[in-house]
N, C-alpha and C positions, 0 to 999 in steps of 0.2 A: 493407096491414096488416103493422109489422115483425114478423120474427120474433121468437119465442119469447127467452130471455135462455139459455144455457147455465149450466148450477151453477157455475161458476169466476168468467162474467159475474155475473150473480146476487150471490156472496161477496162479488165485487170492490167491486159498484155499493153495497152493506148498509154494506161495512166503511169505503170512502170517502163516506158520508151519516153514521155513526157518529162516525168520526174528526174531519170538520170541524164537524158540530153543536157536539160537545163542545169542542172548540178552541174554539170561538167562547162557550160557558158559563161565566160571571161565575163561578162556583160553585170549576170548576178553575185561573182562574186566581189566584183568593183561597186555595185550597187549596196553590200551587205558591207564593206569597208568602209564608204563615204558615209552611211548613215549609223556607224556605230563610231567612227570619227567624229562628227558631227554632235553625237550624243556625250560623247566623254569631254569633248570641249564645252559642251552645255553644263556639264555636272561639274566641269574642273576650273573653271573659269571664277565662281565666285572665290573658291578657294585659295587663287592663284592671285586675285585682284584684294584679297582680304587684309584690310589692313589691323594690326596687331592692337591699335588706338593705344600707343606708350609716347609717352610725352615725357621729356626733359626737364625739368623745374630747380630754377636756385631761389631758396630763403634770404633775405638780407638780416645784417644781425641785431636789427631793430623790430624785426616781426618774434610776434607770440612763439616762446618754446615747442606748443603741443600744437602749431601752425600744418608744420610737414602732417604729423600720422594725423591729423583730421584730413588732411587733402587727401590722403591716400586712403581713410575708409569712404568718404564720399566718392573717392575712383574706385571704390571697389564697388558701391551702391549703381553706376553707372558702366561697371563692367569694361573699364579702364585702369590702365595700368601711369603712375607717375612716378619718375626714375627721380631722387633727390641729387642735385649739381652741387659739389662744395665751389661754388663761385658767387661771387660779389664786388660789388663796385665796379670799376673801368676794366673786368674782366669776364663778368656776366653781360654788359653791354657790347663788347667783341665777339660776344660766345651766340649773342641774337642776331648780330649782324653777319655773322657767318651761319645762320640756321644751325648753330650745332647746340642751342636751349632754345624752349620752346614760350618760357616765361620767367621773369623773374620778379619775386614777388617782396614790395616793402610794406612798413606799416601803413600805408596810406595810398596805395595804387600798385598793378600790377602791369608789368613794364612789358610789352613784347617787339619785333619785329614789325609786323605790317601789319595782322589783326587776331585778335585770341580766337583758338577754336572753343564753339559752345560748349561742346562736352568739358572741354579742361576747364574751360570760367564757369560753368557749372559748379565741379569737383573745388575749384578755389573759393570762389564766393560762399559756398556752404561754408564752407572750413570755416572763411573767415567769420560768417555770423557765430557759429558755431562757438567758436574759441571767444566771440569780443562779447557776446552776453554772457560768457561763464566770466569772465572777469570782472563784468560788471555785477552780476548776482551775489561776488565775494566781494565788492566792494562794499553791496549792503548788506553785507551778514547772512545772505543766505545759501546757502550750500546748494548749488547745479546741479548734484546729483539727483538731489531729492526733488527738485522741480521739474527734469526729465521725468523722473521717475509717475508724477503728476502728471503730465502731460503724454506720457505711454501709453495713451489710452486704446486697448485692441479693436479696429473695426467690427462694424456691426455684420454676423453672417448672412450672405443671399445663399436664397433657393428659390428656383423655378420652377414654376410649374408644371412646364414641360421644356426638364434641358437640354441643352444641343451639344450636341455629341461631339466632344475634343476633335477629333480624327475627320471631321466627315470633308471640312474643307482639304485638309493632305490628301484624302481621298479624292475628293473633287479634282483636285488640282493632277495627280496621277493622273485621273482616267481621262481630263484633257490634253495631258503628252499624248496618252495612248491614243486618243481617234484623231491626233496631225497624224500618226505614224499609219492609224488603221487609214483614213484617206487613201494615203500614198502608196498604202502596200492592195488598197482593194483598184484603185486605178492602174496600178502597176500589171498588177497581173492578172486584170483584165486584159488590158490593153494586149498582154503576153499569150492571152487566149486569142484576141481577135486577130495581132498579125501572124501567129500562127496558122490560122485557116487560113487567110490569105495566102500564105506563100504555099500552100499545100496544092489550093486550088489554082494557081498562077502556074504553076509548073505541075501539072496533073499529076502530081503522085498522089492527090485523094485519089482518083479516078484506082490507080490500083490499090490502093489501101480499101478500096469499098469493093472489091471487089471478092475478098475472102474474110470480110467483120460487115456488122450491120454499122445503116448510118449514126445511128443512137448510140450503139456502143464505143464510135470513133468519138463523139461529141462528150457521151459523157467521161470516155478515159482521157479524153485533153482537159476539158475542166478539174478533173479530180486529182490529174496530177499533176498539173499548175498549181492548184489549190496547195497539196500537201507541201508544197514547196515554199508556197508563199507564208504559210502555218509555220513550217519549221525556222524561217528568216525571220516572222514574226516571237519568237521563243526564244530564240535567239541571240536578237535586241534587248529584249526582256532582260533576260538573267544577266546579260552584258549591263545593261543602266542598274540594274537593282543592287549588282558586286561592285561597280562605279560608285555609286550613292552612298554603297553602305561604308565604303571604305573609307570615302573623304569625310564623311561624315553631313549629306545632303540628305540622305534620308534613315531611315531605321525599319531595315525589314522585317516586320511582320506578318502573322497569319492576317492581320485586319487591313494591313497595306495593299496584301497579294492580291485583297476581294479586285479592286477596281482592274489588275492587268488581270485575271481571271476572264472579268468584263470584257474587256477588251477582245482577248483570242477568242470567247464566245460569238461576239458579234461581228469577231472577220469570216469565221466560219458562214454563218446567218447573211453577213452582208457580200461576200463574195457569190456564195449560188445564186444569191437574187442578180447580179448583176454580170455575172459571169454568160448566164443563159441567155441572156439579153444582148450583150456582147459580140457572143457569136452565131445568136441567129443574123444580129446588122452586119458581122462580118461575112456570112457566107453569101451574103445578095450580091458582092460585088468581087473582082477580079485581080485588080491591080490595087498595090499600098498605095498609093495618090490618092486612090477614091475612099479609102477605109477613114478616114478623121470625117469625111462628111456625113455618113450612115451612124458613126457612134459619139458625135460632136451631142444632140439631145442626153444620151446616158450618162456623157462627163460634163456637160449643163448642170445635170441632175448632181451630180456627187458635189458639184462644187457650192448648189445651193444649200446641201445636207452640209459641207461643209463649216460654210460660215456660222449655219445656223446652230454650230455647236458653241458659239462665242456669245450669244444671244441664252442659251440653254445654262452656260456657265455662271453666265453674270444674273440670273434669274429664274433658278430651280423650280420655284414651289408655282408657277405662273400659269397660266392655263393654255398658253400656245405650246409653251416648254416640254407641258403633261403631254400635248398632241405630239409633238415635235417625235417625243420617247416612247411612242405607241404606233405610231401609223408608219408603214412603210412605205418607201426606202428611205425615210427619215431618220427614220429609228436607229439603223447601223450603225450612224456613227451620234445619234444624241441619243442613245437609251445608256449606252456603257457613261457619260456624264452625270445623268440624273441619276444613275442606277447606285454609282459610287460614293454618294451624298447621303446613304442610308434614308431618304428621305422615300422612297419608293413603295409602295402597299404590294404584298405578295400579289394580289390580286390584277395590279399593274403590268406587273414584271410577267406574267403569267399569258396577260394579253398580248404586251407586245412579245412575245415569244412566237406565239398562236397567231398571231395576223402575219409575221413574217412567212413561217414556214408554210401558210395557207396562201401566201401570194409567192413565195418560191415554190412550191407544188405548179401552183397554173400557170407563173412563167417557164419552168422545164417542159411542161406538154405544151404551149404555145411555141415555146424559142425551139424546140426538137422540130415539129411541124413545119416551119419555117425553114431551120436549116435541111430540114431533107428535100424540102421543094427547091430552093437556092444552090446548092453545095454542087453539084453535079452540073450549073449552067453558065456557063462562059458569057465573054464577053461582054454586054452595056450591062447597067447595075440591074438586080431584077425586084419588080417594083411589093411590096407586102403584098398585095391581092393576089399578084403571079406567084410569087413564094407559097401562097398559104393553100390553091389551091392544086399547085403542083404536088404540095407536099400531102394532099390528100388521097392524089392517085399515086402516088411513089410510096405509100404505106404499105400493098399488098408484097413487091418488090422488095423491099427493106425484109419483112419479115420471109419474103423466101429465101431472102441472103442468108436470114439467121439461123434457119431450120437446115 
């Protein structure tokens, strides 16, 4: 007869039957396709909708000579493009009313279709002051160059006192993709945690699975390797938006980009054990999936007010709900990787909420264990926190003879 499994063995054997089930589940790899679909039409879409802003323009031959290349370095100051039409008269007017020019311009008005776009009467109207005061300057004898040259005058240089850092909005704006995504992927497999104890205990095969591992060891090997699962789809996403971005050219990967997804996987890690425990101690109180959304309806109450409250953290860093929001848990998950990405953060900060998470995911692992060992093993009607918690104090000596 082999030995007994030790709780480490035990974790290990839960967490590697957890992780390759799920790998192998239609369900995750459908889930990891819609949402990196979903991502690549977020990042390709401006690309794809991008207009080129080129515009069609004919001169009449009563406009200024040096008319054209003024319009077109004022389209270049505006970061637009103006294509020169050899057309005029009753053939640039045919050429508007078929949209195939987009202006036609004489000494004295610029002729379009149905209305100028601003940018190109922008790039036009320059030109034209441009060109009618240099003609006029030579009318009186004085040479445009040198009057430009006059009026060149370099602005004055700012410094602040304390500057704000180019990056820290990209930044921002990063680690608010990442905690839509952390939500979905800490709810996700959550959830992933809890109907799995259900259907365990619904069809008692916990009953023989507890019967050669401790309860603890079953609880934490389904957590941990849900979790790893959830971590590696999370990385995943990642490098898929990051190679997306860099290619279209939406983002620019850098070491100072990576801080805010860094954030991110740090705090699925942090924000899945805190809710993960919680999870499935509500799920092993009850029996049937019908009853499972009413036990863990409060914990996805919860995620959804951390949710929003990252859109509030966003639009209002430096604020003092904002600082709590990124400090206190389970707020924190998903609005500390926000505030944290904004470099605006004191190590001293960052430090705390680090330290209050992992000191309330400590006491929810020994509370939510407690709970599921009382619950896990009893059928039927749902069983209430108080029965849970002190079942789960006489099923402790049990548990660890299982383990020994």
């Amino acid at each position: 007869m082999s030995a007994p499994l030790s709780f480490t063995q035990a974790t290990r054997t839960v967490a590697a039957r957890e992780l390759t089930e799920r790998w192998r589940d239609k369900s995750f790899w459908i889930s990891t396709l819609v949402t990196l679909v979903i991502l690549a039409v977020v990042l390709l879409l401006p690309t794809l909708f991008d207009d080129d802003r080129s515009y069609r323009v004919a001169y009449g031959p009563d406009t200024s000579p040096g008319l054209a290349a003024a319009a077109q370095a004022a389209a270049d100051q505006l970061d637009v493009t103006i294509e020169e039409a050899d057309l005029s008269g009753d053939a640039a007017a045919r050429a508007l009313e078929a949209g195939d020019l987009d202006a036609y311009v004489t000494s004295d008005r610029i002729l379009v279709h149905e209305e100028l776009d601003n940018q190109l009467g922008a790039a036009l109207q320059t030109a034209h002051q441009q060109v009618t005061a240099a003609q006029r300057l030579r009318a009186e004898g004085l040479d445009p160059a040198v009057v430009e040259r006059a009026r060149n005058v370099p602005p004055l240089a700012v410094e602040a006192q304390q500057p704000v850092d180019p990056e820290a909005d990209r930044r921002s704006q990063v680690a608010f993709i990442g905690s839509l995504l952390l939500y979905a992927q800490i709810i996700g497999y959550c959830m992933w945690v809890a109907f799995g104890i259900v259907e365990e205990k619904s069809s008692r095969v916990v009953e023989l699975i507890l019967s050669a591992i401790p309860t603890r060891a079953l609880l934490a090997g389904k957590i941990l390797g849900i979790g790893l699962l959830g971590l590696l789809q999370l990385v995943l996403i990642a490098v898929f938006g990051l190679g997306v971005g860099n290619v279209t050219g939406m983002v620019e990967v850098t070491s100072d980009l990576l801080t805010p997804v860094a954030f991110v996987l740090v705090w699925f890690v942090l924000g899945y054990a805190f809710y993960s425990a919680v999870f499935a101690a509500a799920a092993a109180r009850v029996s049937r999936q019908e009853e499972l959304q009413n036990v863990v309806g409060p914990m996805t109450m919860l995620l959804m007010v951390s949710f929003f409250a990252t859109f509030y953290v966003s639009s209002n860093p430096d604020g003092l709900i904002s600082r709590l929001l990124a400090v206190v848990p389970p707020f924190s998950a998903l609005c500390a990787p926000v505030r944290m990405a904004g470099g605006l953060v004191p190590w001293w900060e960052t430090g705390l909420a680090v330290g209050l998470m992992a000191a309330a995911i400590a006491a929810l692992v020994v509370l939510g264990a407690r709970i599921y060992d009382g619950a896990i093993l009893r059928m039927g009607a749902k069983v209430s926190l108080k029965e849970a918690w002190l079942s789960g104090r006489r099923a402790a000596p049990e548990v660890s003879g299982r383990a020994g």
